[in-house]
N, C-alpha and C positions, 0 to 999 in steps of 0.2 A: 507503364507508369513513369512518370519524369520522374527526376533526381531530386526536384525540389519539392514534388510533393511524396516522396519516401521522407526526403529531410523530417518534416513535420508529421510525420507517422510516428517518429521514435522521438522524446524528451530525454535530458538528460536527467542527476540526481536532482542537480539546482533547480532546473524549470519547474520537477515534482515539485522539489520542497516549496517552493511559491505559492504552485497552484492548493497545495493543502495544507497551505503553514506549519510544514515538518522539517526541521531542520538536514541541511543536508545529509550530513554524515549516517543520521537514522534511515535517511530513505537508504544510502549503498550500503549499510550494513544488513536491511531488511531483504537487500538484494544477493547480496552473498549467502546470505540465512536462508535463501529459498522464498521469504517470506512474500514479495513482491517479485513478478515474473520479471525480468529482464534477459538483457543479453549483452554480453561482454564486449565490448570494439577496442579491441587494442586495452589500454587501463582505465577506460571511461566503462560506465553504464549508463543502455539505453533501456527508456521503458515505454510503453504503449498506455496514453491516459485511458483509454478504456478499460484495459486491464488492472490498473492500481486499482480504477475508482471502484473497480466490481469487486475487488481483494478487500479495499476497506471495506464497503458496506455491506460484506460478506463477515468482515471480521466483527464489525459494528453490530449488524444482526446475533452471532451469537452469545458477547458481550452480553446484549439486551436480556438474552435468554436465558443466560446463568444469573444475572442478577433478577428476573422475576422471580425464577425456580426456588435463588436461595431467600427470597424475601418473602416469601410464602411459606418458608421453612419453621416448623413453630420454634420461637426459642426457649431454651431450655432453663432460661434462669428465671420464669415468669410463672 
């Protein structure tokens, strides 16, 4: 595999934050948190768009799922 197409394997936080309108600092804090997969290069992080985009829509989905659960929830002041 060449060097330039590894280059474009890994994104940085900024390219993230672009591609899914999330502010920089959120995405490398979600990256230290474990929250998004990356990998460390020196004091940068890189990340693999495949991988975020299946993180979010992974986190997205169960988002969905706790708020159907609790919205079916009868409420109690009714």
């Amino acid at each position: 595999m060449s060097k330039e197409k590894n280059k474009k394997d890994y994104l940085s936080a900024r390219e993230i934050a672009e591609v899914f309108s999330l502010h920089p600092q959120y995405v490398r804090d979600c990256a230290r948190l474990g929250i998004f997969p990356a990998l460390k290069v020196g004091t940068s992080w890189r990340f693999k768009l495949s991988e975020v985009e299946a993180k979010l829509r992974q986190n997205a989905a169960i988002a969905v799922e706790r708020s159907l659960l609790s919205s079916t929830t009868p409420n109690q002041n009714e």
